[in-house]
KELUMMAR-136999 format. One line per field, with one value per residue (C-alpha): residue in three letters; chain; x, y, z negated. Coordinates in nm, 2 decimals. Last residue first. Layout:
% KELUMMAR-136999
res <- c(ala; ...)
chain <- c(A; ...)
px <- c(X; ...)
py <- c(Y; ...)
pz <- c(Z; ...)
This chain:
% KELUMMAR-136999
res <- c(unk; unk; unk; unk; unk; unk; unk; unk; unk; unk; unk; unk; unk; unk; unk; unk; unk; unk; unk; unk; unk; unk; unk; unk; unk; unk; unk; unk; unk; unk; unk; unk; unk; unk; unk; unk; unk; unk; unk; unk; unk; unk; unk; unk; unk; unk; unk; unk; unk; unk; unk; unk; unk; unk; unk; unk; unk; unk; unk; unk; unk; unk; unk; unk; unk; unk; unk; unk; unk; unk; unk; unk; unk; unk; unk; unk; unk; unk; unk; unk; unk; unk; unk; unk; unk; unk; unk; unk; unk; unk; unk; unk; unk; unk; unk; unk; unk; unk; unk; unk; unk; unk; unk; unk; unk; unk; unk; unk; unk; unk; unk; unk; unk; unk; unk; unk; unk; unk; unk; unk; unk; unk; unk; unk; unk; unk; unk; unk; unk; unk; unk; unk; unk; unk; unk; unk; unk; unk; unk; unk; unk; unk; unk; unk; unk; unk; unk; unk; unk; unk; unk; unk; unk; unk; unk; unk; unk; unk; unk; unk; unk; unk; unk; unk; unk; unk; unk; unk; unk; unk; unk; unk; unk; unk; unk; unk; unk; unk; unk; unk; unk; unk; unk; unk; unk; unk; unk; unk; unk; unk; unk; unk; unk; unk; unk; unk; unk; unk; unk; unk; unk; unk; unk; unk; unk; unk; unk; unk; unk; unk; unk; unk; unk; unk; unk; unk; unk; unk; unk; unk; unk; unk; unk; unk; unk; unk; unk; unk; unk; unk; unk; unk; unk; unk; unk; unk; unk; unk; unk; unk; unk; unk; unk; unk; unk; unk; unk; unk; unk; unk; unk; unk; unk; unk; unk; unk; unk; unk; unk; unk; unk; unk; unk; unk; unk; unk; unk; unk; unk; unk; unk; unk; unk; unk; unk; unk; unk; unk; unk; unk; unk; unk; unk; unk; unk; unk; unk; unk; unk; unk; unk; unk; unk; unk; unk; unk; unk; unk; unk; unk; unk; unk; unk; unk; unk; unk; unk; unk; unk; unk; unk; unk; unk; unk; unk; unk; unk; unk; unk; unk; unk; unk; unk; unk; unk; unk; unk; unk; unk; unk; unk; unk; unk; unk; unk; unk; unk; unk; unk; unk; unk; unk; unk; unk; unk; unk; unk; unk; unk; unk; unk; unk; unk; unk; unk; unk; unk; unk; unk; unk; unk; unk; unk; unk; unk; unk; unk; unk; unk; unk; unk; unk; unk; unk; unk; unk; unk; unk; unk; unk; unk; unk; unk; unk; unk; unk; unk; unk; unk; unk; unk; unk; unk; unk; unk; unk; unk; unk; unk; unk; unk; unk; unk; unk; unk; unk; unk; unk; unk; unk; unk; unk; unk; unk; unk; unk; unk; unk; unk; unk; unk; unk; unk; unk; unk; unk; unk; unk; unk; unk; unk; unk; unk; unk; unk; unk; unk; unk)
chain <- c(A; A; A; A; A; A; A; A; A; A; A; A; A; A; A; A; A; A; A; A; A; A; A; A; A; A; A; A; A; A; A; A; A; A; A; A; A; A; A; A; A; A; A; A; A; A; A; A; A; A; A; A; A; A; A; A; A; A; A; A; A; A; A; A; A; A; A; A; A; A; A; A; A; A; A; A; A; A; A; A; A; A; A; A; A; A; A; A; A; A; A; A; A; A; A; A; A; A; A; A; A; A; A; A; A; A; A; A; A; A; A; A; A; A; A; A; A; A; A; A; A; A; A; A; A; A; A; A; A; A; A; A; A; A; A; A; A; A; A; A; A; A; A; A; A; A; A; A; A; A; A; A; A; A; A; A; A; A; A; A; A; A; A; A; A; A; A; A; A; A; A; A; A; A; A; A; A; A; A; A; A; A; A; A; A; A; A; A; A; A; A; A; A; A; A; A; A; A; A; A; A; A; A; A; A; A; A; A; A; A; A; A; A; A; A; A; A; A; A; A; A; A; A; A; A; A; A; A; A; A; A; A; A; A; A; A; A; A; A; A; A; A; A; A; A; A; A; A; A; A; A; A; A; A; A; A; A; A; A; A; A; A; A; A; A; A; A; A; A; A; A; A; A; A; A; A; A; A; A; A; A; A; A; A; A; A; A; A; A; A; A; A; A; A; A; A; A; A; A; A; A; A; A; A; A; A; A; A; A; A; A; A; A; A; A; A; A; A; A; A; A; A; A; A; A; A; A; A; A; A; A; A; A; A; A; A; A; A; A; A; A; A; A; A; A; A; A; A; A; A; A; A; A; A; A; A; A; A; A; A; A; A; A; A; A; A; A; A; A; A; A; A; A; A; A; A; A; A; A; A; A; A; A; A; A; A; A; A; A; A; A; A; A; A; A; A; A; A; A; A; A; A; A; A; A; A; A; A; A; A; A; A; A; A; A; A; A; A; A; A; A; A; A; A; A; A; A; A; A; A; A; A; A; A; A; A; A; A)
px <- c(3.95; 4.25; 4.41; 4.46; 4.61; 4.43; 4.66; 4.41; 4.12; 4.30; 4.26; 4.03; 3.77; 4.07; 3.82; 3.84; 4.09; 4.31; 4.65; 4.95; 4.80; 4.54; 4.22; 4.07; 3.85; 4.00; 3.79; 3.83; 3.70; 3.79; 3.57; 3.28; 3.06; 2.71; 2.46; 2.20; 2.25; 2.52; 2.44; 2.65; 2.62; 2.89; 3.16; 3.17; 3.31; 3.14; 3.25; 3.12; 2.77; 2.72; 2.47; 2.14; 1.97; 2.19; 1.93; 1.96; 1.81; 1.67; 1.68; 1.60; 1.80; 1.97; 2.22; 2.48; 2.72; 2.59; 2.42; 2.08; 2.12; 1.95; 2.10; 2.11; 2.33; 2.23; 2.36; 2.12; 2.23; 1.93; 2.18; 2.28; 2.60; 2.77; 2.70; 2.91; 2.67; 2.64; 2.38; 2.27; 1.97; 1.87; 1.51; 1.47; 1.81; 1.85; 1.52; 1.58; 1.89; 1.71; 1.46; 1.71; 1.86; 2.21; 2.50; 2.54; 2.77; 3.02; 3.27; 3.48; 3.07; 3.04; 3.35; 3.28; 2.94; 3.02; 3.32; 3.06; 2.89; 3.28; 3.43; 3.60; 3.95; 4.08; 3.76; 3.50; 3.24; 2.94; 2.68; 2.36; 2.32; 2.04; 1.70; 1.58; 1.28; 0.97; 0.92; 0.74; 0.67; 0.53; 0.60; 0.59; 0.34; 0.20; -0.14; -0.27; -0.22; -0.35; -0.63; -0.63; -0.80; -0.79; -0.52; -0.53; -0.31; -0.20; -0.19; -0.02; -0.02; -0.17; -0.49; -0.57; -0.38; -0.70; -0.68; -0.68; -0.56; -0.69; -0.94; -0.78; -0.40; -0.13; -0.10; -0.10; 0.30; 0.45; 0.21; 0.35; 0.25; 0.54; 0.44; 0.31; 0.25; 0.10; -0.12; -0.22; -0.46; -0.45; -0.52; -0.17; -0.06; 0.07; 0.29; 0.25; 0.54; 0.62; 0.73; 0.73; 0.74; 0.70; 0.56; 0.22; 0.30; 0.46; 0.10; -0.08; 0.15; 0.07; -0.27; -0.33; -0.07; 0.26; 0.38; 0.61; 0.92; 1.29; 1.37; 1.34; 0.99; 0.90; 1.00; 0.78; 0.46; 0.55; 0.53; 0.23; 0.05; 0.21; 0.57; 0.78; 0.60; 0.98; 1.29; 1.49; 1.64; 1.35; 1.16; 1.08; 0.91; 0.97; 0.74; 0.91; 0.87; 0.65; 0.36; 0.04; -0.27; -0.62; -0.80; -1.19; -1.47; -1.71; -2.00; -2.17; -2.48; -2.63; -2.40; -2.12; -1.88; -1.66; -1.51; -1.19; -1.11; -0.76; -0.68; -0.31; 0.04; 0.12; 0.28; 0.63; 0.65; 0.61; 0.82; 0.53; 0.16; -0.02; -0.42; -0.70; -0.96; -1.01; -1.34; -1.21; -0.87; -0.59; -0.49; -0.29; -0.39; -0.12; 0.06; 0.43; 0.44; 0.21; 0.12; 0.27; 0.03; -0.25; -0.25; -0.47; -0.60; -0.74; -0.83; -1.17; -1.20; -0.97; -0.85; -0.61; -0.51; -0.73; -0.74; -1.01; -1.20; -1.50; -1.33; -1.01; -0.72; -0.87; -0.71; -0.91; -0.89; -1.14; -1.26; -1.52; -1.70; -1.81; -1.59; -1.68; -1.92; -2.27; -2.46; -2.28; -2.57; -2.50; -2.22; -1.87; -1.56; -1.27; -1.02; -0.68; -0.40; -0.07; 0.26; 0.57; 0.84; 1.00; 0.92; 0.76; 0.45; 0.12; -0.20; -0.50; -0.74; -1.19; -1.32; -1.54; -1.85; -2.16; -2.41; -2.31; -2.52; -2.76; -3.07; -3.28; -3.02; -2.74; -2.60; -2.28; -2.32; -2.03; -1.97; -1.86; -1.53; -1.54; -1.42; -1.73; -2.03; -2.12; -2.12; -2.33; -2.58; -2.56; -2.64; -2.96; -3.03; -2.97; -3.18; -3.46; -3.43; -3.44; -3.75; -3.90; -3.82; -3.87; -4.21; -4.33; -4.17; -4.33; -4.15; -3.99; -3.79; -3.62; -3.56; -3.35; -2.97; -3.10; -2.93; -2.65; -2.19; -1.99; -1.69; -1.35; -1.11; -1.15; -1.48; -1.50; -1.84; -1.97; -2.35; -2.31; -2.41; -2.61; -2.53; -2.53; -2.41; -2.37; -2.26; -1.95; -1.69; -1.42; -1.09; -1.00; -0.81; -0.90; -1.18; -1.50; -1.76; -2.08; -2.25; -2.61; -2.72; -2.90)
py <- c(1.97; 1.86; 2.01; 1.87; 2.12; 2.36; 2.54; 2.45; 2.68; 2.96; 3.24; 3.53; 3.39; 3.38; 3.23; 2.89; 2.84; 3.16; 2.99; 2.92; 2.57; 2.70; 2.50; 2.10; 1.87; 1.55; 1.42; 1.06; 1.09; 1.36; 1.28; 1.21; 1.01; 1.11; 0.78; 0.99; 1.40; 1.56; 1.86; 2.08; 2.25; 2.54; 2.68; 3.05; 3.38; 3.71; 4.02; 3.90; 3.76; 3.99; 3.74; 3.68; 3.53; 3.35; 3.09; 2.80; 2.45; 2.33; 2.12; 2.34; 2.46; 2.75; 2.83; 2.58; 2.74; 2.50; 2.20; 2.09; 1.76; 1.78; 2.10; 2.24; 2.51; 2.80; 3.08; 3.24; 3.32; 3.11; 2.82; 2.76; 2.92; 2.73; 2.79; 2.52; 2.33; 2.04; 1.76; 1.61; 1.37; 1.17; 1.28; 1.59; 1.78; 1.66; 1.77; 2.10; 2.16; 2.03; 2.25; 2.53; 2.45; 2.24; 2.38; 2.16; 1.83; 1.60; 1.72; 1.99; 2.09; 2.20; 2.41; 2.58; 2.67; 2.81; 3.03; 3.36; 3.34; 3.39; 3.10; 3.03; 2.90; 2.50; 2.41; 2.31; 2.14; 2.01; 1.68; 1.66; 1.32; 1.19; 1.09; 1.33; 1.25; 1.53; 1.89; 2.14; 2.49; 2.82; 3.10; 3.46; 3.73; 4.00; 4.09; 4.19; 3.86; 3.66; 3.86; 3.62; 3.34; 3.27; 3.50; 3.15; 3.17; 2.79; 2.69; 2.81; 2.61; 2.89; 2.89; 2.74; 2.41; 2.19; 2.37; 2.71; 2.99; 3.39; 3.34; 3.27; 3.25; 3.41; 3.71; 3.72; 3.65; 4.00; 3.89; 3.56; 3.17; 2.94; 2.65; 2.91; 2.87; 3.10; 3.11; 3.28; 3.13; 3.07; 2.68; 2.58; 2.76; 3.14; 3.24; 3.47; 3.61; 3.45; 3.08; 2.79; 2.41; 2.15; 1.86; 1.95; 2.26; 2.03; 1.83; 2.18; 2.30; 1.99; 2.02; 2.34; 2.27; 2.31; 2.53; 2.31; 2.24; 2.19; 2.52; 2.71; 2.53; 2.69; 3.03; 2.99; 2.88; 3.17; 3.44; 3.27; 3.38; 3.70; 3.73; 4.02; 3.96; 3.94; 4.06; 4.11; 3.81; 3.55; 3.45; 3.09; 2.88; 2.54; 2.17; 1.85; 1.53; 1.20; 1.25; 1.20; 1.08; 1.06; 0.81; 0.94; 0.73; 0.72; 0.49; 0.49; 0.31; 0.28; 0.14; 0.04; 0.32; 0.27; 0.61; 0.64; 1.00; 1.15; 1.34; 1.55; 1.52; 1.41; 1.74; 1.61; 1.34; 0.89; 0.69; 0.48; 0.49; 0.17; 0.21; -0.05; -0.04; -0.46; -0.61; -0.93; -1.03; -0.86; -0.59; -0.37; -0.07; 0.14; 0.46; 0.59; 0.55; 0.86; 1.01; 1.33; 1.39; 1.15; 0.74; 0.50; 0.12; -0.05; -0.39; -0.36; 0.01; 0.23; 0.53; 0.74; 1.10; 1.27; 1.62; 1.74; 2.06; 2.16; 2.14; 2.25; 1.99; 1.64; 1.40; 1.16; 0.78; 0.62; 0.29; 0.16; -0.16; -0.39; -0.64; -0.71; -0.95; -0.94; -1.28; -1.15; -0.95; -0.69; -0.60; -0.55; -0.28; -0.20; 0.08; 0.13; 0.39; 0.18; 0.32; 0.33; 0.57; 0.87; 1.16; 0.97; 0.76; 0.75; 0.61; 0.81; 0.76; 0.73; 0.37; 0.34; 0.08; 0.15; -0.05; -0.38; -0.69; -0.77; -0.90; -0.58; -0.34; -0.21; 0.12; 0.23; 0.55; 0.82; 1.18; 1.37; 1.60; 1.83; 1.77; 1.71; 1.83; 2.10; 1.86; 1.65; 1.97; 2.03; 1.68; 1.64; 2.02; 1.86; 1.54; 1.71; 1.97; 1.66; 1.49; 1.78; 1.82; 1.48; 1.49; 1.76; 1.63; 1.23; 0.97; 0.65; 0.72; 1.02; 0.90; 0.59; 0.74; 0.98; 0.75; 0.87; 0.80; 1.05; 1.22; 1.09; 1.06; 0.66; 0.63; 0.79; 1.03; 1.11; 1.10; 1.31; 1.18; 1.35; 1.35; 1.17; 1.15; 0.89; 1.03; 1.20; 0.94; 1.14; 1.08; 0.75; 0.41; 0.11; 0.09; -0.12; 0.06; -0.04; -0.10; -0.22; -0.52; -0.48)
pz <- c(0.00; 0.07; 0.42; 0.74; 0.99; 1.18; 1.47; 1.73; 1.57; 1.62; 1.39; 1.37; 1.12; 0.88; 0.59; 0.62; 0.43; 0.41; 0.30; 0.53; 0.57; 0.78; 0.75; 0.79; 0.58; 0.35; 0.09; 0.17; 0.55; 0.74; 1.03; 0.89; 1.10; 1.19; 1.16; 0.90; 0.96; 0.70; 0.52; 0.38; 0.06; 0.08; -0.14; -0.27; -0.19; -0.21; 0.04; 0.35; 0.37; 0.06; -0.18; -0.12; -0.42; -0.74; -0.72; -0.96; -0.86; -1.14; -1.49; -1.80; -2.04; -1.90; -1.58; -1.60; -1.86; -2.12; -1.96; -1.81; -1.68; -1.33; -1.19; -0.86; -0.70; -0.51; -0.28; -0.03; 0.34; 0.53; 0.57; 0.22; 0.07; -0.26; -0.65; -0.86; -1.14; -0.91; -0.96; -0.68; -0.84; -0.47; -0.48; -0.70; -0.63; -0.29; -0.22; -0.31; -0.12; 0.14; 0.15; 0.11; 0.39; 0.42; 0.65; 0.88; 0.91; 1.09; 0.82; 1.01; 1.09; 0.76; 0.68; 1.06; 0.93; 0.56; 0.74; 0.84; 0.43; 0.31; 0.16; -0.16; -0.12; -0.09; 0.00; -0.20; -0.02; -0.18; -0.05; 0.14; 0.27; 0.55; 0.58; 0.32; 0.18; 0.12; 0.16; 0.03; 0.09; -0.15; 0.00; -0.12; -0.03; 0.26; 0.32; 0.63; 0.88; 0.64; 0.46; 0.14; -0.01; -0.38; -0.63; -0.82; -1.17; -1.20; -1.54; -1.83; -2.18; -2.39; -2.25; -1.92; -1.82; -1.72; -1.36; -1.27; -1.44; -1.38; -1.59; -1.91; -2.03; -2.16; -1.92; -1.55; -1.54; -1.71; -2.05; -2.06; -2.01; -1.98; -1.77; -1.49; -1.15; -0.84; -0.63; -0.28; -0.08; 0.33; 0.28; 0.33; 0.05; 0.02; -0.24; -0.59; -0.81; -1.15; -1.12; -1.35; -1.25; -1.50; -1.39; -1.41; -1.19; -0.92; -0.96; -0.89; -0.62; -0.45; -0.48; -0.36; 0.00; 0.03; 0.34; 0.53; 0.53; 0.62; 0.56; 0.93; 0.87; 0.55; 0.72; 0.98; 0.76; 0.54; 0.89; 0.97; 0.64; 0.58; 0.43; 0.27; -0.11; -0.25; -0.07; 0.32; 0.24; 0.26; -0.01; -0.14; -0.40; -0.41; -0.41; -0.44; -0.25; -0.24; 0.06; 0.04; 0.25; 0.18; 0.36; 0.42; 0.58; 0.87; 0.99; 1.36; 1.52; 1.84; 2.05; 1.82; 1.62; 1.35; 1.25; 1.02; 0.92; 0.78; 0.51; 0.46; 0.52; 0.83; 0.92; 0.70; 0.89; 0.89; 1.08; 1.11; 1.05; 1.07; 1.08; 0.91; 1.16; 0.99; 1.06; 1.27; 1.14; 1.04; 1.35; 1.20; 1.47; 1.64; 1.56; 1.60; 1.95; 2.04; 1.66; 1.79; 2.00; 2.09; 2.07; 2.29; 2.28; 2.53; 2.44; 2.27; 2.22; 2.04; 1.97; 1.73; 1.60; 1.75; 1.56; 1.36; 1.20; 1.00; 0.68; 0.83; 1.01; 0.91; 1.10; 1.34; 1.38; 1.62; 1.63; 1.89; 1.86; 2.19; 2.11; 1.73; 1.79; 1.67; 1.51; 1.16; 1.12; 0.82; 1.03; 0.88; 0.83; 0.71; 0.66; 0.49; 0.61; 0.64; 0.58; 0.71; 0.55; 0.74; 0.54; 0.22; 0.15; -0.08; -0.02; -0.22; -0.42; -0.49; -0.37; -0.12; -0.03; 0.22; 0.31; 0.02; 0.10; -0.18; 0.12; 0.03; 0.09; -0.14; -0.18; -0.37; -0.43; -0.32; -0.44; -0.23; -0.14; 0.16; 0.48; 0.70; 0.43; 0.67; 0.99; 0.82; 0.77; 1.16; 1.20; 1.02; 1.19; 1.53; 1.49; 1.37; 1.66; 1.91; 1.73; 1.76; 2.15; 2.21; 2.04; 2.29; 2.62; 2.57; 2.35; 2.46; 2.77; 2.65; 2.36; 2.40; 2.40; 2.11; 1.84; 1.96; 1.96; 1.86; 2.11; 2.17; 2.51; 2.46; 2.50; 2.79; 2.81; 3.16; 3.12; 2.81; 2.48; 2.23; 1.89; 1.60; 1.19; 0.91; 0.57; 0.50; 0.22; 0.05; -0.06; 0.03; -0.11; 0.06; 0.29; 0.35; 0.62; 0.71; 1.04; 1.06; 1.28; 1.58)
């Protein structure tokens, strides 16, 4: 039997190979690892099976260990010249509802075995020791789990090619994902990091700063169009320039925090407490590491990517209270945006306003990507003015409008009283709206 070798494209990490024991009822398409111990039995007597079987487990145990984590790779050749194992260290890069295709290949050292008989499974790296099926194959019959169902199937070029086609592509998909080739006897693995193009952004609810345990910031990412950012991420936004005081849980369970500007009030000027190349006095990313997270209570830190559809400002003809921002929005075949939105507006499509207007979650904000006098300092941003009173402040509102919705007041026109009130009179008939310029 020939040996089995990968060839991929861009990946993150490359575990070594790994067995274990079959079960008499194991489908190949409902996962599980293929064995070397499928002969044992029959070849060794009770004492050597049993050494050779705790062998086999501790090799595997310390595979397991290494599942996950970053390694370094050797390219290893065999006595004929033909490449065992070959990676390449990267990443492929998409955004929330691109298509994009995860690379993997892979060949026999004897080309006198067919390809038929060889298993491919794609798995998503959840936690260092922990996957989710993703995607299965063997010969014909193919199968997709979860959320990849109709949004993943194989590429399909030529013989040798596991490569994986991703489409329609979410904000959960974020992360690294595992390609195993599998024939009777032997199995090869490798790592496809992938990563998404969007902004990272702090955020507190309204009840104040440090309110949030570790589920409680996933949820509130999510009610923002996001999800908690993950080490990395927060790393690269803090390489591009973001600065923020107060602490927020990842996606690993730790608590960091970024600083561009270093300062006494924001751990200092530097030193232990950064992470990253940026210690001293250019910032870096001060690293709380991992937290109790059902105890301890922080910020968030989420991300988001593409919008598929528009966010956009409404003025109407007099400021809003927080209770009219939904009825505004939905005159125009929108919602009132969230803050992730907001955000990726600002970095993705370049809204620039420098007018504060209501977001969902209460908050008024306004972004700005040509800094400007009178626009909140020198530095593009979206500007918080916090949680304003619901009732008593009046502003304009970010609305978002879904991709296909129609506008129904097309050319700047929305809908009010035209004895003044806007959409303020909560307590007046809807039917008595008139068109109004807004």
């Amino acid at each position: 039997m020939g040996k089995l070798s990968l060839q991929e494209g861009p990946a993150q990490s490359f575990p070594g190979v790994r067995g274990s024991a079959v079960p008499a009822h194991w489908d190949p398409l409902a996962g599980g690892r293929t064995s070397r111990m499928v002969c044992a039995r029959a070849a060794l007597g009770p004492g050597a099976l049993w050494a050779v079987a705790w062998g086999v487990l501790l090799l595997t145990a310390a595979a397991e260990a290494q599942r996950g984590r970053k390694k370094v790779v050797h390219v290893l050749e065999g006595e004929s010249g033909s490449v065992v194992v070959q990676t390449a260290p990267g990443q492929v890069v998409s955004h929330r509802g691109g298509t994009i295709v995860l690379p993997c290949r892979y060949h026999y050292e004897a080309a006198a075995h067919g390809h038929d008989g060889v298993r491919l499974k794609w798995t998503k790296v959840v936690d260092p020791l922990a996957f989710a099926d993703v995607f299965v194959a063997l010969g014909p019959q193919h199968r997709a789990f979860g959320s990849y169902r109709g949004r993943a199937e194989l590429q399909g070029d030529g013989p040798g090619d596991a490569s994986l086609v991703l489409r329609n592509v979410t904000l959960q998909d974020y992360g690294r994902y595992e390609c195993e080739v599998t024939n009777e006897l032997e199995d090869d693995t490798g790592m496809v990091k992938l990563d998404l193009e969007g902004v990272v952004f702090p955020y507190h609810p309204r009840g104040g700063r440090y309110k949030l345990t570790f589920t409680e910031a996933q949820r509130a990412c999510a009610e923002q169009d996001g999800i908690l950012a993950s080490a990395e991420q927060l790393h690269a936004a803090w390489r591009d320039g973001l600065d923020w005081c107060n602490a927020g849980w990842l996606r690993d369970g730790s608590v960091q925090y970024p600083v561009s500007q270093p300062r006494e009030p924001c751990g200092g000027l530097g030193g232990a407490g950064s992470a990253g190349a940026g210690g001293g006095a250019s910032g870096g990313v001060r690293n709380y590491g991992y937290r109790h997270n059902a105890e301890e209570r922080y910020d968030a830190f989420c991300f988001t990517s593409n919008l598929p559809g528009r966010v956009f400002f409404l003025k109407p003809l007099r400021p809003l209270p927080f209770s009219g921002a939904a009825r505004a929005c939905a005159a125009r075949g929108a919602a009132v945006a969230k803050v992730g939105q907001l955000f990726a507006a600002w970095k993705l499509q370049l809204l620039d306003r420098c007018t504060a207007g209501w977001l969902a979650d209460g908050s008024a904000r306004y972004p700005i990507v040509n800094p400007r006098p009178r626009c909140g300092g020198s530095r593009p941003g979206v500007r918080s003015l916090g949680f304003p009173d619901a009732a008593r402040r009046l502003f304009g509102v970010y609305c978002y409008r879904a991709p296909g919705a129609p506008d129904p007041a097309p050319g700047g026109w929305g809908w009010g009283w035209a004895g003044g009130g806007g959409w303020a009179g909560g307590a007046r008939d809807p039917a008595a709206w008139t068109p109004l310029r807004v």
